[in-house]
C-alpha positions in Angstrom: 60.1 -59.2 -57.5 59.9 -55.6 -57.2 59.2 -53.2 -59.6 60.2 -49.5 -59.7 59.7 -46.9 -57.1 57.5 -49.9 -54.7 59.5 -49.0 -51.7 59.1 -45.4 -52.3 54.9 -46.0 -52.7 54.9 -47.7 -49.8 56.6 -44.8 -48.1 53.8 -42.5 -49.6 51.1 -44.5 -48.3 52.9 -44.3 -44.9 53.0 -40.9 -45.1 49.5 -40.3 -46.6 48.0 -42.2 -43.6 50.2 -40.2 -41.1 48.8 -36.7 -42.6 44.7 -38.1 -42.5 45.8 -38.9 -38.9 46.9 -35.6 -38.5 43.9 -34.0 -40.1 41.6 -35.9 -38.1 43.2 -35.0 -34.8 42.9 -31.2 -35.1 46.5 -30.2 -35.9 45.8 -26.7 -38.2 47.7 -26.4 -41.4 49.6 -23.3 -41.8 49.2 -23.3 -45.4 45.9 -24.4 -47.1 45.7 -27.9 -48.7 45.0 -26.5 -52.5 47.9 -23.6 -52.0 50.3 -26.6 -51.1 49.2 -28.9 -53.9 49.5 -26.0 -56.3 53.3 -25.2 -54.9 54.1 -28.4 -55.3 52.6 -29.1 -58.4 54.8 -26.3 -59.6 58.3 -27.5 -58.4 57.3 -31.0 -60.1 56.3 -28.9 -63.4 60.3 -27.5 -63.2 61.9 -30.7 -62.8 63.8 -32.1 -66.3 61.1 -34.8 -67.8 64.4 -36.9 -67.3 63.9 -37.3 -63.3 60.0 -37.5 -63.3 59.2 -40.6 -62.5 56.9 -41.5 -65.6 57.7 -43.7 -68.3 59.6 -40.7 -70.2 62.3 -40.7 -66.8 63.2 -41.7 -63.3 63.4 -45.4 -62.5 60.6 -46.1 -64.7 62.7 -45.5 -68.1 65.5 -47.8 -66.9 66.3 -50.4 -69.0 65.2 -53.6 -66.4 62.1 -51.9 -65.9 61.0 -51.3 -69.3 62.1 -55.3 -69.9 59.9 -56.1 -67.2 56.7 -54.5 -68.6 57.4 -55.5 -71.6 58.7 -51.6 -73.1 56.9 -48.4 -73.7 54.4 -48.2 -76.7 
């Protein structure tokens, strides 16, 4: 069984471990860590609560996957 957006943590894991590689070999960053996270933090911020992925939107508001946990609340 998988439930919503697995695949895609997996992926993020994959890429997380890729980027600590990275960091620990020497490659510089062009652009500081907490000026990224804040950039992206932004975009997310912009994007319609309807394609977050949180319980409010995205996968996790379909209807098999609020049926497998059971429904929000």
């Amino acid at each position: 069984m998988e439930y919503p957006c697995q695949n895609r943590n997996a992926a993020g894991v994959a890429n997380a471990l890729i980027a600590a590689e990275l960091a620990l070999s020497g490659v510089r960053q062009l652009i500081p860590f907490d000026e990224m996270l804040d950039a992206m933090y932004a975009v997310g911020r912009r994007l319609p609560i309807e394609l977050r992925e949180t319980a409010l939107g995205g996968c996790a508001a379909a209807p098999s996957a609020c049926a497998a946990c059971g429904g929000c609340g």
